[in-house]
N, C-alpha and C positions, 0 to 999 in steps of 0.2 A: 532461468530464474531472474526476476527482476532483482534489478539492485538499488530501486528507491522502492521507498511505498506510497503504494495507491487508494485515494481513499476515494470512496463516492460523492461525485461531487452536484447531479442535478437530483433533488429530493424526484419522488415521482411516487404515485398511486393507486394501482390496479382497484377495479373488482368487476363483482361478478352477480347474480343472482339466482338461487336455487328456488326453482319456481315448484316445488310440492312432487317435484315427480319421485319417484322413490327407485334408490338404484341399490342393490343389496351385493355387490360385487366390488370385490379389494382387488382388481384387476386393472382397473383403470376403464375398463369397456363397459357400453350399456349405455341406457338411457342417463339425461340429465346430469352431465357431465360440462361444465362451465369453464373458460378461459378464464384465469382472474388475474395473472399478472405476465409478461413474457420479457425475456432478457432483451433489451438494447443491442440491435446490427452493430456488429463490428468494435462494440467494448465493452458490454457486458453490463448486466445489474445487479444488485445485489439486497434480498428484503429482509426487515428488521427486525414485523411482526407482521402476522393476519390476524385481524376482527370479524369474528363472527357474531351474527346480530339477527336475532329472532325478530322477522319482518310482517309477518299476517295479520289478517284486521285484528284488534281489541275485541277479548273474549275467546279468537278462536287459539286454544291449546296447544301445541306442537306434542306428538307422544314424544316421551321417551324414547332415545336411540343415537343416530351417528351422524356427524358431518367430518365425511374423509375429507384430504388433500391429498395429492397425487402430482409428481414430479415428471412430466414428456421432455425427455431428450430427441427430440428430432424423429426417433425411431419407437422407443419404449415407451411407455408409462408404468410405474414407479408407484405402488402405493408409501407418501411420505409421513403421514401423521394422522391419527384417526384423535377426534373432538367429541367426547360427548355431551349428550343434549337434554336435560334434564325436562320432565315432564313441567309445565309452569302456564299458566294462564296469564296472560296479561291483561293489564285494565288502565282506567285511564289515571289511577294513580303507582300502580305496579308494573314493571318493565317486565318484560318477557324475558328468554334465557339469551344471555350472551355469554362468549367464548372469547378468549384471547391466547392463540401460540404465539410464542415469543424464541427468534432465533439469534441466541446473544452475541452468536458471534457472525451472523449474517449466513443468511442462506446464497451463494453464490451463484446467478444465472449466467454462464459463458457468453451466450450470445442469443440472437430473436429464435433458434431454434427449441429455446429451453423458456418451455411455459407453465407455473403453476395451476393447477388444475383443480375444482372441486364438484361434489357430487355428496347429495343427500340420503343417506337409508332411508327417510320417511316421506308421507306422502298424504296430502291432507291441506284443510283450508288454513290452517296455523304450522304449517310445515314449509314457510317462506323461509329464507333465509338470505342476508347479505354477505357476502362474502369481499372484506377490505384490507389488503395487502398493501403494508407502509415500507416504501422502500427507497431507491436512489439506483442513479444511472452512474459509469464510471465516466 
């Protein structure tokens, strides 16, 4: 156990993009499954929130459904948070659906073997999504 503490000290910011393909498994396996953030070799990261941000042209809809996250420890993957995604057309004066989890006390990546991971239930011209993980390296 350490005897001082350790805070993160280089900000840093994963993402990723969910390109329409539709994965319907809490598994972590399957199609359209995205690296969005991975821990720092040898001292670890740690993220603060992830931004999700409904990305398909103006006009096209995203259905109703889910944008998981998924935690790979080297070995496993880990389904860690399911997001839901509200039916919503955007236009060029109304934003499309966004999502914010918020981990308050920091989501802990040990080292590069441990990578945040995302993957879309739907699948469609408005079923883009970004996926932006706010974080910091130790």
């Amino acid at each position: 156990m350490a005897t001082t503490p350790q805070f993160a000290g280089t900000p840093r910011i994963g993402s990723g993009v969910l390109s329409g393909t539709a994965n319907t498994l809490r598994d972590g396996t399957g199609a359209g499954i995205v690296s969005v953030f991975a821990g720092k070799a040898g001292v670890g990261s740690r993220i603060d929130r992830v931004d999700i941000v409904q990305a398909g042209p103006v006009g096209s809809a995203p259905g109703a459904g889910m944008v998981r996250l998924f935690l790979y420890d080297g070995a496993n993957t880990r389904l860690l948070r399911e997001v839901p995604i509200p039916a919503n057309t955007p236009t060029a004066s109304a934003p499309g659906p966004m999502a914010t989890v918020h981990f308050p006390q920091g989501l802990n990546l040990p080292d590069d073997t441990w990578i945040l991971k995302a993957a879309s239930q739907l699948a469609g011209a408005g079923d883009i999504f970004n996926v932006i993980a706010h974080g910091a390296d130790f």
